[in-house]
C-alpha positions in Angstrom: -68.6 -21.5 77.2 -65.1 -22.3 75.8 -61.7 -21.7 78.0 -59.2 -20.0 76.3 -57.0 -23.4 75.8 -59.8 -25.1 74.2 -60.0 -21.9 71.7 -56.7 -21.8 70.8 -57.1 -26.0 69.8 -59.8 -25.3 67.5 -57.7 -22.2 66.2 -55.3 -24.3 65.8 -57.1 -27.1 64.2 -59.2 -24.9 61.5 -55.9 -23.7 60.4 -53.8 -27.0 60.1 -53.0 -28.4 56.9 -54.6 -31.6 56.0 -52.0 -34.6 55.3 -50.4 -34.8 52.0 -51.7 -37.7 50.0 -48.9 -40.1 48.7 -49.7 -42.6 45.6 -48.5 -45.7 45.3 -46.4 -46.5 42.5 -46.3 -49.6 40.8 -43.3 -51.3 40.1 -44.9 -54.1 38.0 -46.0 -51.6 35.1 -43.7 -51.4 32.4 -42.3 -48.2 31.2 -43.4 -46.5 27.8 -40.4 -46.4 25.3 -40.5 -43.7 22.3 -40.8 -45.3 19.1 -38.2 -46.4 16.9 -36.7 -44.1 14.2 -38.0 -45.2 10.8 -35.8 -47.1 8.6 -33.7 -45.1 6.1 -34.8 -44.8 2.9 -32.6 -46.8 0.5 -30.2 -44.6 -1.9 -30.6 -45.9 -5.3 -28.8 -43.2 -7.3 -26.0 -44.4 -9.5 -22.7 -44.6 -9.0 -22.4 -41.1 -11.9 -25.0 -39.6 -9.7 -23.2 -40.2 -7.0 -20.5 -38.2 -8.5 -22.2 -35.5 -9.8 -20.9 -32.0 -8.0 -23.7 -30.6 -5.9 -26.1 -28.0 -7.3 -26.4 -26.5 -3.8 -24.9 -23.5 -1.7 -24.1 -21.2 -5.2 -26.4 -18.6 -3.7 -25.2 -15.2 -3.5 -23.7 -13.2 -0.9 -26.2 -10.4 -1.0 -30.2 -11.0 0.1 -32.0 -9.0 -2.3 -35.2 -8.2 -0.5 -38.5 -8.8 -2.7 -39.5 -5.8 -4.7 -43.5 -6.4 -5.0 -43.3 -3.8 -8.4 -42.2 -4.3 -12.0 -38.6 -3.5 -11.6 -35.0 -4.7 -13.4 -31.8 -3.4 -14.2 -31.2 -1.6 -17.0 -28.0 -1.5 -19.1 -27.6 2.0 -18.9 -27.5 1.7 -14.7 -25.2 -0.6 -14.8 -22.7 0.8 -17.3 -23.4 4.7 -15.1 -22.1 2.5 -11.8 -19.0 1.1 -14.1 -17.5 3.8 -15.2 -15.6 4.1 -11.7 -15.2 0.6 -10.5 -13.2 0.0 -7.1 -10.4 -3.0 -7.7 -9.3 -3.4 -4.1 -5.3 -1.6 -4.8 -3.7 0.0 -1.7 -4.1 2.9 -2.5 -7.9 3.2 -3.5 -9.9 4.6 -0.6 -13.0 2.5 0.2 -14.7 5.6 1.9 -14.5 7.7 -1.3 -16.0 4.5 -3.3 -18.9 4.4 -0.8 -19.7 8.2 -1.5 -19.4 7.9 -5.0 -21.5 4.7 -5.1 -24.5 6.9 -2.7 -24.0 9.8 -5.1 -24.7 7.9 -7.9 -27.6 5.9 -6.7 -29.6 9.0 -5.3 -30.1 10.0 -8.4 -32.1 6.9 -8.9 -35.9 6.7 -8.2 -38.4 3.9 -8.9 -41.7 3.9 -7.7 -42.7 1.0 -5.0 -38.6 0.1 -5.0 -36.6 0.5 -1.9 -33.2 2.8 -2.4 -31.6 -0.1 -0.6 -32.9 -2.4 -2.7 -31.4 -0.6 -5.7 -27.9 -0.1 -4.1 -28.0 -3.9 -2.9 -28.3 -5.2 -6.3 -26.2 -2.5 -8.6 -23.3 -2.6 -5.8 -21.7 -6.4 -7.2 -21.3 -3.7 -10.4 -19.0 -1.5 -8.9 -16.4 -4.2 -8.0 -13.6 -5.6 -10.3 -10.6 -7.4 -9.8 -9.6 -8.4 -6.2 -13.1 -6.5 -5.0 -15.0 -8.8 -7.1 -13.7 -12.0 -5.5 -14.0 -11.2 -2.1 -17.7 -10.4 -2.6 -17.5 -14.0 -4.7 -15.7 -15.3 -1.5 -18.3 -14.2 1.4 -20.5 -16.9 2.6 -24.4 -17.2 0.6 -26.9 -15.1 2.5 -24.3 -13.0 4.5 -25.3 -10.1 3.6 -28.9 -9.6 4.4 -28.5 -5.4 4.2 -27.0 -2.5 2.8 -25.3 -1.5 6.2 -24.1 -5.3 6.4 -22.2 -4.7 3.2 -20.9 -1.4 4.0 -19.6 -2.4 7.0 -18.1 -5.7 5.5 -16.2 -3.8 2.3 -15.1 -1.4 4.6 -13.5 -3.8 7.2 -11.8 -5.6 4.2 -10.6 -2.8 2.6 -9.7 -0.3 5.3 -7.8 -2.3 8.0 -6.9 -1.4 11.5 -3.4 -0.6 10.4 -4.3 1.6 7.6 -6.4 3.7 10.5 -3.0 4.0 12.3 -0.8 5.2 9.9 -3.8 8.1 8.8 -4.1 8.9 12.5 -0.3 9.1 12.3 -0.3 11.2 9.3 -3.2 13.8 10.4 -0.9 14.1 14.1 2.2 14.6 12.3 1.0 16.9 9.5 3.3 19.4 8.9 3.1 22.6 5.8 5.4 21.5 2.8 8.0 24.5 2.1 6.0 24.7 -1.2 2.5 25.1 -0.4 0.3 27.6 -0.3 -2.3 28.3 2.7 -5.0 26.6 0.5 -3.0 23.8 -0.5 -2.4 23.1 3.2 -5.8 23.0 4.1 -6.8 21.2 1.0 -4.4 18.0 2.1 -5.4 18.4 5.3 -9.2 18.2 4.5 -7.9 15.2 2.1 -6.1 13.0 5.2 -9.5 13.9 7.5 -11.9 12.6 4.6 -9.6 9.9 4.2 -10.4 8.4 7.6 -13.6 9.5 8.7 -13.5 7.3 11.9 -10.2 9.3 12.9 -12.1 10.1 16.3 -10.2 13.6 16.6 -12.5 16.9 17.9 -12.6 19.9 16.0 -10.5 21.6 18.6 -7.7 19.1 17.7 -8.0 19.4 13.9 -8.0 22.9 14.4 -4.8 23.2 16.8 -2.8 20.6 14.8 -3.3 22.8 11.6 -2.5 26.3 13.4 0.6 24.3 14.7 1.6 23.0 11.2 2.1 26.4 9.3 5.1 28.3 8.8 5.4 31.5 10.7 4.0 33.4 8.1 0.8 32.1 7.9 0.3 32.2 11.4 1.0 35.6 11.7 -1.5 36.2 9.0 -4.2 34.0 10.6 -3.5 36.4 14.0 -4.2 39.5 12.0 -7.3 38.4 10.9 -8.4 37.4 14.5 -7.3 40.9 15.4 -5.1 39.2 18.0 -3.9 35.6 19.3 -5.8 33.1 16.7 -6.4 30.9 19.6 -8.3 33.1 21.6 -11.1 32.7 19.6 -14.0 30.2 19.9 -13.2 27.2 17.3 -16.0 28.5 15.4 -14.6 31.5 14.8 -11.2 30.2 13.5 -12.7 27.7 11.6 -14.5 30.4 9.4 -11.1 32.6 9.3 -9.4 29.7 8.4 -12.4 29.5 5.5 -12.1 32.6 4.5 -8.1 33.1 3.6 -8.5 29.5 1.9 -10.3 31.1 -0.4 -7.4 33.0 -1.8 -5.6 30.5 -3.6 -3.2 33.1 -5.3 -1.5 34.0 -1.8 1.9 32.5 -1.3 3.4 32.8 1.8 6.2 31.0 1.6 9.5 31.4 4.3 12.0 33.6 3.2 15.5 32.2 2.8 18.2 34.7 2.6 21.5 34.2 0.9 24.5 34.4 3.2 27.6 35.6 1.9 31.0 35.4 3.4 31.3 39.4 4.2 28.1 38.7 6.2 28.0 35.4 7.8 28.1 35.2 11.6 30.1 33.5 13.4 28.2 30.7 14.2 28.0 30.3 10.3 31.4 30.2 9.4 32.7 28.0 12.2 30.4 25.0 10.4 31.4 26.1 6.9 34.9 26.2 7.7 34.2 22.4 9.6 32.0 21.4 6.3 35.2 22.3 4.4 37.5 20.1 6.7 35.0 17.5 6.3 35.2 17.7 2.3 39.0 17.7 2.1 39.3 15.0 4.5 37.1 12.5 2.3 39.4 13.9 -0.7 42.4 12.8 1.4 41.1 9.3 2.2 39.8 8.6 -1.4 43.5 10.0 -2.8 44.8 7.9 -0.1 42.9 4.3 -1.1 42.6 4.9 -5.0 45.6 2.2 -6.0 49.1 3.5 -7.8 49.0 3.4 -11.2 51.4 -0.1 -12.8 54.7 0.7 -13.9 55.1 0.1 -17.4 58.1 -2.0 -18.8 60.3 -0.4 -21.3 60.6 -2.7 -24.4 63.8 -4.0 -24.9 65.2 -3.7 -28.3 66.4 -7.3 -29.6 69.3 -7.8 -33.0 67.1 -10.0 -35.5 70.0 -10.8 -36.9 72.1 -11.5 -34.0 70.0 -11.8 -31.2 72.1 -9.0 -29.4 70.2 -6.1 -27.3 70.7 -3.4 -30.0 68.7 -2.7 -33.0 69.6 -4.7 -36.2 70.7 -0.9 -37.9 73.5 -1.1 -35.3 74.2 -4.1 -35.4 78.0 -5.0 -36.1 77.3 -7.9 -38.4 76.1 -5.8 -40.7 78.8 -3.3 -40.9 80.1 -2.8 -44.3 79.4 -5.7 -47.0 78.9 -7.8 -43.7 74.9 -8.1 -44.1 75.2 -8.4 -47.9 77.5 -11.3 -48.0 75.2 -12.8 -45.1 72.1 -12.6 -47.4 74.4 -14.0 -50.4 75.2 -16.7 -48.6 71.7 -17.9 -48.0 70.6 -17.5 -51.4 73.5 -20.1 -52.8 72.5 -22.6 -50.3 68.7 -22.5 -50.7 69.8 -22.6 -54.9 71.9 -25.7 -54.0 69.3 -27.8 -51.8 66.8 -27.2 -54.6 69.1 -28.2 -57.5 70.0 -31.6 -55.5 66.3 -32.1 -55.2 65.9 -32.2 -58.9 64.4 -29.0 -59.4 66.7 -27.3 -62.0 64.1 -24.3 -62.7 64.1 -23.2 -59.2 65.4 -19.8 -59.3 66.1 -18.3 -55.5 64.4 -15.1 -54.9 66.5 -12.1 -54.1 
């Protein structure tokens, strides 16, 4: 018979972990080192192969994936995909290249050849010009598919900034005093495509172009909703908006009337009658710095005979025989000075 102490130590000892066992270690034994690299192989290329420009890392941009059918390009694909190329210039849209590049291509189908496959390999096609090198530019093997290069041409060639000003532009757009209903949509249609990741609802779109008409196409858009336009559900006023596009030939353009001076109001006249103060004081100023016109000096009349300030028909020393004796006079004495010189012939002219 076992006391309940004596059970509790052979409890205790059935349960009790036996002692760990720790191994010796030997410090004598040497420890294993790794081998030793082996020697590098000796380089006996000449010193023009040494120079020679590598023939590696002229891989393309774009990972073709393998196409396990008979397949290649033809000329007539290539020239189709041409014909509207995309240089890269501000003002070329690289969304409306991408839609024209997917329009093209889904008209194109090969058996046992992926679509992408087709569009990876006839896109480098569609580039020229600044487009063309920075596809040439883009690291080999970048571009491993089609969503990697439509997200890479579109990064390039749409920037943050350009995203700001179209977002700017769709806020801020405004009917021109020219344009009809239609042509107001139409541009506003163009700025949305334009920038596809604009991020604004419908609701937006659809308040910021109610907003943006003249008076008298809003009135007409309320007609047609048989009350307020923007109490109906934007469905609704999308398809009356819809509908009157439709009618290009409707121009309702503001009226301006012509005010006449019987007729003006008061308001009117004070800021014509300021505009006219305005006008006459520029007048006045320009009058008042244009410089004064240069006196002109008389010409003084000089004797060529005399040297006196009266003309030589006036002159008093050739009153009478006066100027004839004068002229006499210098005919003898040029006839004399010749005659001394030897020159008998000489005859004076007279």
């Amino acid at each position: 018979m076992h006391t309940r102490s004596q059970t509790r130590n052979l409890h205790n000892q059935q349960h009790q972990a036996p002692p760990p066992v720790v191994e010796q270690f030997n410090l004598e034994e040497p420890f294993e080192n790794p081998p030793p690299p082996p020697p590098p192989m000796a380089d006996n290329r000449t010193m023009a192969q040494l120079l020679e420009a590598p023939t590696e890392g002229y891989e393309d941009a774009i990972v073709v994936p393998e196409i396990n059918a008979n397949f290649e390009l033809k000329h007539g694909l290539i020239n189709l995909v041409q014909n509207k190329q995309f240089f890269g210039h501000d003002k070329e849209d690289p969304h409306a290249h991408i839609r024209y590049f997917n329009k093209i291509t889904s008209t194109m189908k090969f058996p046992n050849v992926p679509s992408t496959s087709v569009k990876l390999m006839l896109f480098p096609f569609s580039l020229e010009g600044a487009a063309r090198i920075w596809l040439e530019k883009e690291p080999p093997r970048s571009i491993q598919t089609w969503d990697d290069l439509v997200s890479k041409f579109i990064n390039k060639f749409f920037p943050p900034s350009k995203t700001t000003n179209l977002r700017n532009e769709i806020t801020r757009f405004q009917q021109r005093f020219d344009e009809t209903f239609y042509e107001a949509w139409d541009r506003f249609n163009d700025l949305l495509r334009a920038c596809p990741h604009h991020g604004f609802s419908e609701l937006h779109q659809l308040d910021t172009f109610y907003n943006a008409l003249n008076s008298n196409d809003q009135d007409s858009l309320n007609s047609a909703a048989g009350g307020n336009f923007l109490d109906k559900m934007p469905r609704d006023c999308l398809r009356i908006i819809e509908s009157k596009s439709k009618v290009r030939n409707s121009r309702n353009k503001p009226v301006v009337a012509k005010v006449s001076s019987s007729t003006s109001t008061p308001g009117i006249s004070s800021d014509v009658a300021e505009l006219k103060d305005m006008v006459k004081a520029l007048l006045l100023d320009k009058k008042n710095q244009s410089p004064a016109p240069t006196p002109v000096k008389a010409v003084e009349q000089s004797c060529v005979t005399c040297g006196g300030a009266h003309s030589y028909q006036t002159c008093p020393a050739t009153s009478g025989n006066v100027y004839r004796d004068n002229i006499q006079e210098y005919v003898s004495q040029a006839a004399a000075a010749n005659f001394n010189q030897g020159n008998t012939g000489y005859r004076a002219p007279i």
